[in-house]
C-alpha positions as a Python dict, from the first residue, in 0.01 Angstrom:
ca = {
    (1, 'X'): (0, 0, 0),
    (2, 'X'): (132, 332, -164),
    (3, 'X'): (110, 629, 146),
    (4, 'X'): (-112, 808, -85),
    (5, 'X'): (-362, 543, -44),
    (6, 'X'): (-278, 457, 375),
    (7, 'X'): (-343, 841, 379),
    (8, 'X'): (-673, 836, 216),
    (9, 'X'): (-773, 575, 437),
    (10, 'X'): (-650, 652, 784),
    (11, 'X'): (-629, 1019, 801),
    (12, 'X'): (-803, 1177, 535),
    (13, 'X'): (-1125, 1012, 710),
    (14, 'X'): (-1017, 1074, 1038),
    (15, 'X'): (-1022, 1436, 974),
    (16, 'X'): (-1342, 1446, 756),
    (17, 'X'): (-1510, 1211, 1048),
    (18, 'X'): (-1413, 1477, 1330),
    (19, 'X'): (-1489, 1762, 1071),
    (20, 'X'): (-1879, 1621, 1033),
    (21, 'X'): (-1893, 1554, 1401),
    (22, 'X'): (-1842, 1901, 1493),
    (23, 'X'): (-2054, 2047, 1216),
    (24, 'X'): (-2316, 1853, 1332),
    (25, 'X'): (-2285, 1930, 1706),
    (26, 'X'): (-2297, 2277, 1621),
    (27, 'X'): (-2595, 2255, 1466),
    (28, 'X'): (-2808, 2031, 1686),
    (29, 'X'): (-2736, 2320, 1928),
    (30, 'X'): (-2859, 2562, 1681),
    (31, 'X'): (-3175, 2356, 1662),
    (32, 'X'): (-3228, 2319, 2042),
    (33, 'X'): (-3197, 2705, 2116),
    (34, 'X'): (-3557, 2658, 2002),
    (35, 'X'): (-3844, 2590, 2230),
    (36, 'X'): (-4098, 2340, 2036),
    (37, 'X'): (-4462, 2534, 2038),
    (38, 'X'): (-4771, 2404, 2208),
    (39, 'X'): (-5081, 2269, 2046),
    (40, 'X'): (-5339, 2504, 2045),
    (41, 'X'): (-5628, 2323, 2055),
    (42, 'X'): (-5815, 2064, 2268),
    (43, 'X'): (-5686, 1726, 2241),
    (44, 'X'): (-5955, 1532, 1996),
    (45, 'X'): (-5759, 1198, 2020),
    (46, 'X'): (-5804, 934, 2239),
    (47, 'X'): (-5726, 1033, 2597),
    (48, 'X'): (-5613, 661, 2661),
    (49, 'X'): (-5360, 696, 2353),
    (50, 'X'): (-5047, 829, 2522),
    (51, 'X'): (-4836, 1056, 2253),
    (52, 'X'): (-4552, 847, 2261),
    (53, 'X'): (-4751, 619, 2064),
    (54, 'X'): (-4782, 856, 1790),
    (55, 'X'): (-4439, 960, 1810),
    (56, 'X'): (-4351, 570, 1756),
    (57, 'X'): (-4583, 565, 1472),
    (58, 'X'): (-4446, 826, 1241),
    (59, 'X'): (-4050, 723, 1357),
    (60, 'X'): (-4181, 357, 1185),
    (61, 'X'): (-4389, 527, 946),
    (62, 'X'): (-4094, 513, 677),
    (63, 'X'): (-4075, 131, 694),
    (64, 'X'): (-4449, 89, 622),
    (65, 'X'): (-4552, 174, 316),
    (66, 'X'): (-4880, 27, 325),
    (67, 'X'): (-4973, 305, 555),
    (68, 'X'): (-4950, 517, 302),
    (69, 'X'): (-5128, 601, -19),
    (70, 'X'): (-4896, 802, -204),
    (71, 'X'): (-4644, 533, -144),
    (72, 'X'): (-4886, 222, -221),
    (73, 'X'): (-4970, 368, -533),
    (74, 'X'): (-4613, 423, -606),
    (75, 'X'): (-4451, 109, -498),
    (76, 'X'): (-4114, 145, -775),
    (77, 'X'): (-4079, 418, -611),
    (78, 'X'): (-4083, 321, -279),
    (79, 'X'): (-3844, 67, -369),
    (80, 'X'): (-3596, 238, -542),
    (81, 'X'): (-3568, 458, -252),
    (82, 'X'): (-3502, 139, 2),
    (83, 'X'): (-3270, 21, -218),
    (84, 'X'): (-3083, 356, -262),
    (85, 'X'): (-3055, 422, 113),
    (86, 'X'): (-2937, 113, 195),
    (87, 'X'): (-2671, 156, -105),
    (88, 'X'): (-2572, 458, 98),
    (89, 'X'): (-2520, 261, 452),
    (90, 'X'): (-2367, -25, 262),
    (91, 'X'): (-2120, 219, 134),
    (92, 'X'): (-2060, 388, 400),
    (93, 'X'): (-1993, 77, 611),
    (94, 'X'): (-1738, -42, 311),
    (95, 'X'): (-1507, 265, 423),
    (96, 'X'): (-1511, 154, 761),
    (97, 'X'): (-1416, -224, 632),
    (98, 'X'): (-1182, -198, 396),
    (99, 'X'): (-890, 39, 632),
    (100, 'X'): (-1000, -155, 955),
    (101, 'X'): (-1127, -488, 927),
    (102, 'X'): (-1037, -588, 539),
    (103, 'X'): (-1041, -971, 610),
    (104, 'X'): (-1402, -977, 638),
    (105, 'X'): (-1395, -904, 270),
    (106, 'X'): (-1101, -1117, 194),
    (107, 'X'): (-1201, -1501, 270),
    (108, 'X'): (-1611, -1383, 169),
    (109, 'X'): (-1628, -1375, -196),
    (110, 'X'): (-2003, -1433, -171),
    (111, 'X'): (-2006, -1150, 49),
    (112, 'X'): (-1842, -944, -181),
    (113, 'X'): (-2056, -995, -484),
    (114, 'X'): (-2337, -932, -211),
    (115, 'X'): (-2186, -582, -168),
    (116, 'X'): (-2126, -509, -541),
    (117, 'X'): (-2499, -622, -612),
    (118, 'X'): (-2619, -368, -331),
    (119, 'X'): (-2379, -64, -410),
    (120, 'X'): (-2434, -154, -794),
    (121, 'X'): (-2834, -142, -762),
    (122, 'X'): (-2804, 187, -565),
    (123, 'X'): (-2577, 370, -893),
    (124, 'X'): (-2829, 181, -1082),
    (125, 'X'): (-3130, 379, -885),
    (126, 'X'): (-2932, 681, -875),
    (127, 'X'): (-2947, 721, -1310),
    (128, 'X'): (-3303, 655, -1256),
    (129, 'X'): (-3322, 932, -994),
    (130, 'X'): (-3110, 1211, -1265),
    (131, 'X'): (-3317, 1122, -1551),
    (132, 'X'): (-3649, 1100, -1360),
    (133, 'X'): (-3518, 1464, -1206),
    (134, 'X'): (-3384, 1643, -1523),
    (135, 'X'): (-3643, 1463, -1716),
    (136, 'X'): (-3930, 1577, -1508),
    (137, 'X'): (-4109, 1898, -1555),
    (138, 'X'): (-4267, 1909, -1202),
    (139, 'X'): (-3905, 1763, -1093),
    (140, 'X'): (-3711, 2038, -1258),
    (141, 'X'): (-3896, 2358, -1101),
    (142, 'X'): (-3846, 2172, -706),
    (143, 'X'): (-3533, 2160, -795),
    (144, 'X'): (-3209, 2316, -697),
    (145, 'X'): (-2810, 2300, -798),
    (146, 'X'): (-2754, 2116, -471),
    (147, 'X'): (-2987, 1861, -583),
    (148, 'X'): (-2806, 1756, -874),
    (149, 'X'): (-2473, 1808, -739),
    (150, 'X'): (-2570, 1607, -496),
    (151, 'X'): (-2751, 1317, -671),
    (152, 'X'): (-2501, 1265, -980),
    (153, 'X'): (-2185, 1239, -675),
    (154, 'X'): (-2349, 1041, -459),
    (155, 'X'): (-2432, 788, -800),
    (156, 'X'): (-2038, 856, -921),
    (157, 'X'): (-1948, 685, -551),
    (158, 'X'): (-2163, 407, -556),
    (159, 'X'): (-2001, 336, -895),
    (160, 'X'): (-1634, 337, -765),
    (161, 'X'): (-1767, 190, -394),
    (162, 'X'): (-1867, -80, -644),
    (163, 'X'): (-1541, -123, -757),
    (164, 'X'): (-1334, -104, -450),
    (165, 'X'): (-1499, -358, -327),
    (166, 'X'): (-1293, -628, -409),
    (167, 'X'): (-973, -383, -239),
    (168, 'X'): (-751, -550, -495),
    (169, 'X'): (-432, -284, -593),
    (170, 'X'): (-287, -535, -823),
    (171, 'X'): (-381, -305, -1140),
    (172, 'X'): (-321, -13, -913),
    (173, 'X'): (-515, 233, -640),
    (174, 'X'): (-722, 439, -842),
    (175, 'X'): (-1067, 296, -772),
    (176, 'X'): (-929, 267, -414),
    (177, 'X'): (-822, 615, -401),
    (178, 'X'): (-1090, 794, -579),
    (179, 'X'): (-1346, 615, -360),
    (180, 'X'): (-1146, 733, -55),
    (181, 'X'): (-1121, 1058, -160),
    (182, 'X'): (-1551, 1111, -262),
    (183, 'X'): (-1619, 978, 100),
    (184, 'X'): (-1441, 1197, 288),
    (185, 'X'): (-1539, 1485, 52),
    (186, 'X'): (-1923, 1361, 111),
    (187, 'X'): (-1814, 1372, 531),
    (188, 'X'): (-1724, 1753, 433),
    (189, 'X'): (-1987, 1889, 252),
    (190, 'X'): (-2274, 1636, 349),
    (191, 'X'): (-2371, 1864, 655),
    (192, 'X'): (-2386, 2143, 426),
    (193, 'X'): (-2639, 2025, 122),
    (194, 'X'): (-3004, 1877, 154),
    (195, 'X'): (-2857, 1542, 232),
    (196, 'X'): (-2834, 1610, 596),
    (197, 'X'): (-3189, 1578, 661),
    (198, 'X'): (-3144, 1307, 775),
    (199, 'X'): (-2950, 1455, 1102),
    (200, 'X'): (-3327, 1608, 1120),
    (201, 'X'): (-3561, 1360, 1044),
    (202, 'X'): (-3568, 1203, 1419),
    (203, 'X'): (-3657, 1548, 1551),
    (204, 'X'): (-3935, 1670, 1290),
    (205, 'X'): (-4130, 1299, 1284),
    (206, 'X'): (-4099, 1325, 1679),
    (207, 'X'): (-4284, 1640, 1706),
    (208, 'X'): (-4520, 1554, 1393),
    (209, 'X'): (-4594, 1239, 1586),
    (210, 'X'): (-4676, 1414, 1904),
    (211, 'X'): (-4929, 1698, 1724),
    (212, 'X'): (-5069, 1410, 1506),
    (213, 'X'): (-5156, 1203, 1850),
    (214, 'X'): (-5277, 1546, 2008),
    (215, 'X'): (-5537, 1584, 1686),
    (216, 'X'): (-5625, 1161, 1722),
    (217, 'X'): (-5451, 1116, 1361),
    (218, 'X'): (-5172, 894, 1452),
    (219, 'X'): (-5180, 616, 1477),
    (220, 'X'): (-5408, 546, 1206),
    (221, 'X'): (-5692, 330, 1314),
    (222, 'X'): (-5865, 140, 1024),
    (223, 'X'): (-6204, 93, 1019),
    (224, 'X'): (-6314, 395, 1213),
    (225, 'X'): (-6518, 622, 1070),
}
């Protein structure tokens, strides 16, 4: 292993790591200098149904797509966004692996091929996502630079997390590096761009869950008219 490639492994994410961590400190105590508003009206749920039960509800809501028309009517959809996000934690995870723990990979090929089919799906969903996003008139006017910057990188490093996979610098260490180097520039600007929402989605679905309890919305009961 060349230094340029123990650097982009070791210290390079290190630093980007820390860098996040602080970024994102800073702002969750941006977020808490806020005080959280009351409901203003009476409670029309049932008084039995505590709010946690709500908040539960629209935490899990994500994972239940059933519960939701605009999802069940859209199911491609819905799937091509599991299968993206969990291209982004597989990837993510890889970077961890591959400096740290790189026999896991090693003596696994079937594991391997497991995490080229799930990176490789998510680059695959992510060409879907820029043509159905430049392609889209509806698409187009929602969107915003970031949004594309963002989508066609984050597509780019699923492509190369695809190929480090194997973490084979026989032929050289420019998958290895480049892959390296689009991480820790995603641990950089990441808290910057739209992609950090989801350093905010605990804390908006726990307050949407508590109002939707107050107003007897969540959970959904079926049945009930």
């Amino acid at each position: 292993m060349s230094e340029a490639l123990h650097f982009a492994e070791h210290r390079l994410q290190e630093v980007a790591l820390v860098w996040m961590g602080l970024v994102y400190v800073v702002r969750l105590f941006w977020l808490f200098r806020w005080k959280a508003g009351r409901d203003r009206q009476p409670r029309t749920g049932h008084r039995r149904d505590p709010k946690a039960l709500g908040v539960l509800y629209s935490w899990a809501l994500i994972g239940m797509p059933w519960e939701m028309e605009s999802i069940r009517t859209k199911l491609f959809l819905y799937a091509q966004f599991v299968v993206f996000h969990l291209g982004v934690a597989v990837a993510i995870g890889l970077s961890f692996v591959i400096p740290y723990a790189p026999g896991l990979l090693a003596g696994r090929p079937w594991l391997v091929t497991a995490v080229q089919v799930m990176t490789g799906a998510a680059c695959a969903v992510g060409v879907l996502r820029i043509v159905r996003r430049a392609g889209g008139r509806y698409m187009r006017a929602i969107s915003s630079p970031d949004d594309y910057f963002s989508l066609v990188l984050l597509t780019v490093w699923f492509a190369f997390a695809t190929l480090a996979v194997p973490n084979d610098v026989s032929s050289g260490e420019g998958v290895l590096l480049g892959y390296f180097w689009m991480t820790a520039f995603f641990l950089v600007y990441v808290p910057f761009s739209k992609i950090s929402h989801y350093l905010y989605y605990p804390f908006t679905r726990f307050w949407f869950g508590r109002t939707m309890a107050h107003r007897g919305v969540y959970p959904m009961t079926r049945g009930v008219k």
